[in-house]
Each structure stands twice: as C-alpha cells, then as structure tokens.
C-alpha positions in Angstrom: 122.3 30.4 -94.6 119.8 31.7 -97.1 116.8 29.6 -95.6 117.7 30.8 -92.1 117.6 33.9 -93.3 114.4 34.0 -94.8 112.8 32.1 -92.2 113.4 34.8 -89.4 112.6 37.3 -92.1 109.2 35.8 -92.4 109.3 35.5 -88.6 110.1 38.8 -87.7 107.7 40.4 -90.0 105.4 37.7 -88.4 105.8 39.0 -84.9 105.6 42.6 -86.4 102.5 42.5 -88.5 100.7 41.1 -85.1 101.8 43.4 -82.6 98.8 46.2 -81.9 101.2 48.7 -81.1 103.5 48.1 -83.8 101.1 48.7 -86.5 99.6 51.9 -84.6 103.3 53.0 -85.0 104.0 52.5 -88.4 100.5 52.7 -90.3 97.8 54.3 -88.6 99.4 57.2 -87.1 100.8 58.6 -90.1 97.2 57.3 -91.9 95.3 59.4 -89.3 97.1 62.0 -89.3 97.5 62.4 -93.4 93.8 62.1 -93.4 92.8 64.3 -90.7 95.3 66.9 -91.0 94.5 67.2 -94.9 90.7 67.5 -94.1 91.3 69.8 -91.4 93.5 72.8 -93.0 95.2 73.4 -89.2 99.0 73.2 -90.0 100.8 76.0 -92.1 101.6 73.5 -94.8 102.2 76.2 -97.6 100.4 77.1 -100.9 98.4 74.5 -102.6 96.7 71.8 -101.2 98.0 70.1 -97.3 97.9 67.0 -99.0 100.6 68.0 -101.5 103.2 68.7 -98.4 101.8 66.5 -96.2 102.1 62.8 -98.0 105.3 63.2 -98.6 106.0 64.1 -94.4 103.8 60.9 -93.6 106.1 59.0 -95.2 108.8 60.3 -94.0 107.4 59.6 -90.3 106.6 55.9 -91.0 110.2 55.4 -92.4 111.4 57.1 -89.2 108.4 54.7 -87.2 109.7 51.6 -88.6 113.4 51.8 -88.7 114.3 53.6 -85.6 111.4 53.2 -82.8 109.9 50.1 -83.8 113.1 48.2 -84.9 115.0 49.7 -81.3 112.1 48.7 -78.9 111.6 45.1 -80.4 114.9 44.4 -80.7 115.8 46.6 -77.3 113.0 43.9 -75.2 114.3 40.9 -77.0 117.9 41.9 -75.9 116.5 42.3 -72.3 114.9 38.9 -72.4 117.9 37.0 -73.6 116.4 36.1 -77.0 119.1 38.2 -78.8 121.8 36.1 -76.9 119.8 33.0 -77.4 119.3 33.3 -81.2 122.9 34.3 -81.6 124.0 31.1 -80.2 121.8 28.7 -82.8 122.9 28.0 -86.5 121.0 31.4 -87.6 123.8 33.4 -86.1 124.0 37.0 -85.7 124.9 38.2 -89.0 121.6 36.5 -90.3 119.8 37.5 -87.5 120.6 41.2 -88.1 120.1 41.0 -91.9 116.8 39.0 -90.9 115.7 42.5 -89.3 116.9 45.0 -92.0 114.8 43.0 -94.9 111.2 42.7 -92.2 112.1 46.7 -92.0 112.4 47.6 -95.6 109.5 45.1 -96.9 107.0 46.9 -93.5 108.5 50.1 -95.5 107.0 48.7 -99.0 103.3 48.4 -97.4 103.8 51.6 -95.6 104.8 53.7 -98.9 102.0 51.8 -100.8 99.2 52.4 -98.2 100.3 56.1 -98.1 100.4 56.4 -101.3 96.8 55.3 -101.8 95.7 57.2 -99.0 97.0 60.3 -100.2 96.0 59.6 -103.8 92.6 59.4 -103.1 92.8 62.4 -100.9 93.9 65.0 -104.2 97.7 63.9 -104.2 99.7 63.9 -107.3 103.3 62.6 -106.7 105.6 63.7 -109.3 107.4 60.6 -110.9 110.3 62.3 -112.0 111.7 62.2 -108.5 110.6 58.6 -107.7 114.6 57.5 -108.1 115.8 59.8 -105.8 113.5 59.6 -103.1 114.2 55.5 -103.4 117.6 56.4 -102.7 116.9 58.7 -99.8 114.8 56.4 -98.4 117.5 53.2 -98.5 120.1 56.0 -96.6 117.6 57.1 -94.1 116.4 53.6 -93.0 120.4 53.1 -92.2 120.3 56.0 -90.5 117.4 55.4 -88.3 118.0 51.8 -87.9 121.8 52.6 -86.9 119.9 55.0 -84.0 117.5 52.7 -83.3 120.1 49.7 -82.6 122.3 52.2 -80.8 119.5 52.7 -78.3 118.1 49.1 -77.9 121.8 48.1 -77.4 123.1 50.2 -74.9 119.7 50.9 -72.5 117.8 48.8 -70.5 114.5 47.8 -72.0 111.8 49.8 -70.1 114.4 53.2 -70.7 114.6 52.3 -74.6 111.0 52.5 -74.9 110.9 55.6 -73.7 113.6 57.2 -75.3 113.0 55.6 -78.3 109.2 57.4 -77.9 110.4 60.8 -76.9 113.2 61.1 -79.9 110.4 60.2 -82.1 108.4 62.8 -80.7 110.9 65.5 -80.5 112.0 64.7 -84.4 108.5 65.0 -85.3 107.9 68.6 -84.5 111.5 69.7 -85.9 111.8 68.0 -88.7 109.5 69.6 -91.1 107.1 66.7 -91.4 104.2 68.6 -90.0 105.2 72.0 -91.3 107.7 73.8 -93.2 111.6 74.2 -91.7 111.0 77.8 -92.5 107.9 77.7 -90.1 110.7 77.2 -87.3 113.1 79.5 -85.3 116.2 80.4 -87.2 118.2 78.6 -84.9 116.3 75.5 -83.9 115.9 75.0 -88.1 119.6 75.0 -88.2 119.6 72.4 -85.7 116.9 70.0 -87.4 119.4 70.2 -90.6 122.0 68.1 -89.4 119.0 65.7 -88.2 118.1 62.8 -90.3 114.6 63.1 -90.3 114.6 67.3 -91.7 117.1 65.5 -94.6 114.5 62.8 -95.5 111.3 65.0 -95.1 112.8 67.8 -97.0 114.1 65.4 -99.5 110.7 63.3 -100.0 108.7 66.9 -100.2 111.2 67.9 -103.3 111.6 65.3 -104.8 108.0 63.5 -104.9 105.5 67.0 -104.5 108.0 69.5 -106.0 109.5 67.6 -108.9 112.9 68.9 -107.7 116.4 67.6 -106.9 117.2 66.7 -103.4 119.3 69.3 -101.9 123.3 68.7 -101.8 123.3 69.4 -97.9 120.2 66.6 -97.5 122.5 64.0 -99.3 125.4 64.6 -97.0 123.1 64.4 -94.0 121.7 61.4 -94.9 125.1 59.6 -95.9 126.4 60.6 -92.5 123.8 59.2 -90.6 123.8 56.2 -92.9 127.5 55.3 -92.2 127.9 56.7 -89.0 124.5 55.1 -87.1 125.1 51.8 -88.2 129.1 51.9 -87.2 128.4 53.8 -83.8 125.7 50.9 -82.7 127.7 47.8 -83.9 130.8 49.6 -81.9 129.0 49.8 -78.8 125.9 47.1 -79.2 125.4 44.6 -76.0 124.1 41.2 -76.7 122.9 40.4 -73.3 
C-alpha cells in the first residue's frame, strides 16, 4: 500500500512539475505579480512597504492555485479520459490514489512557500516568526478547503466546463479576497460576502499572522474549519468516477 502510494505521489508530482501551464499557475503568477506589483506601488496595499502585505497574499493565491484549480482541472481531464476509472480499478485503488494527490499538493505547496518566501525576502520582506505555527495550520485547513472545491468541480462537470469554472472562481476569489488589497478597500457588502469565502480567511490569516505578528482572527478559524470539513465531505458525496 505504502509503495503504491508513493509511487503515484512521485508520479503525480511528476506529471505536475512538467506541465507549462501548471507551473504558470502555481509559481510564476504569484512570482510575477509579488515582484511587479511590489516594484510598481499600483495597489492600495496599506502603510509600509507592498511587499509587507503582499507576500503574504501571494501565498495565499498559490495555495488557492495548487489545491483548487490545478488539483480540479487535472484530476477533472483525467476523470474525463477514464484514467480515474482506470486507476481505481488496479491494486493502487482509490483511497491511495486520492491520498497520492493530497501529498503531490501539499509538497508543490512546500516549493511554492519557499520560492515565495525567497522572492519576497530579497525584495525587503520580513516575515514575523512568531506566527509561523499558526499560519501552518491555516494553511493545512485551507488546502482541504480548496481541494474539497476543487474535487467537487472536477467530479461533477464535464472537462472542458471545469476548466473554465475552475479559471473563473479563481479569478473572481482573487479580486475579493484581500490578496491584492485590503478587505476594507472593498464595498461594505461585497467584504461581508468574501468573509465567509475561504480564500479572505486564509489571506487575512497569512497577512496577521506572518506580516502583523498577530493572532488569526476567531471568525478566519471558523471559516476555514468549515470549508475544511464541509468541501472535502460535499465532493466525496457527490464525486463521479467516470
């Protein structure tokens, strides 16, 4: 079981790692934009230096990158091919298969957060390691979260209508979620909305905890918790393997 395991581990983050479009996804978008929107000075970002609010929002998007969008339109084309029903089938079997995709997600997630990190490093950040715990534990919650969406989506649509919705919810969460610019930058009502969102609960989070040196916010935590059981429950209620 355990050498299955880690041989579609290394195969998924195989197939991953060579995909052009995945890495765009999940490392050079949020690299280009930490580096040109800290150079810039466009976005209201706050007091201080951009880099200080926006490292922590970059990593926020490439958590949201990898565990929801790239996770639902790999696994959401595979599905559409067969190979989800194929692999299924084999000694692998599902569980292994699915715990196969969580670990290529979370170790992608390692590189991402230490490629950012470096990035913004050398750009003026100074992350504040007091909050390094907490924003571990954020990050563990909001990758079920997003992966729960993510597998909701590539189980339930057809391929070529995952990739798409799987691109415009990333879209749409990017400019409400505080990533780009503070919550408080938002209309009153449309901030209200982001709230219950997971990806205002882990940018908000990420920007207090590893910038501000604060606690995470009580209403972030129950976010995130709710996402993190509900995504993952709602997508294995209603996931189709062919």
């Amino acid at each position: 079981m355990i050498r299955r395991w880690a041989a579609q581990t290394a195969a998924e983050l195989s197939m991953s790692l060579r995909r052009g479009e995945s890495l765009l996804l999940t490392l050079g978008i949020p690299v280009v934009l930490l580096v040109f929107l800290t150079e810039v000075h466009i976005l209201p970002t706050g007091p201080g230096h951009p880099v200080g609010f926006l490292a922590p929002g970059m990593m926020a998007l490439a958590i949201m990158s990898t565990a929801m969008v790239n996770l639902s339109i790999a696994t959401g084309f595979e599905r559409g091919y067969g190979v989800l029903k194929r692999l299924g089938a084999t000694p692998l079997g599902r569980p292994a298969l699915l715990a196969a995709k969580i670990t290529a997600v979370m170790v992608i997630e390692v590189i991402q957060a230490a490629v950012l990190v470096l990035v913004a490093v050398a750009l003026g950040w100074r992350p504040s390691g007091s909050g390094a715990a907490a924003a571990v534990a954020v990050v563990l919650l909001a990758t079920a979260g997003f992966g729960g969406i993510g597998l909701i989506l590539a189980g339930s649509l057809r391929p070529e209508v995952n990739l798409a919705a799987s691109n415009g919810l990333w879209l749409v969460l990017l400019l409400v979620s505080g990533m780009l610019a503070p919550l408080a930058k938002l209309p009153a009502a449309l901030a209200d909305i982001a709230r219950v969102l997971p990806a205002a609960a882990l940018a908000d989070s990420l920007h207090r905890s590893l910038t501000g040196g604060l606690g995470v916010a009580w209403w972030a935590w129950v976010v995130l918790a709710a996402w993190a059981v509900g995504g993952p429950v709602v997508a294995a209620m209603i996931f189709r393997w062919e």
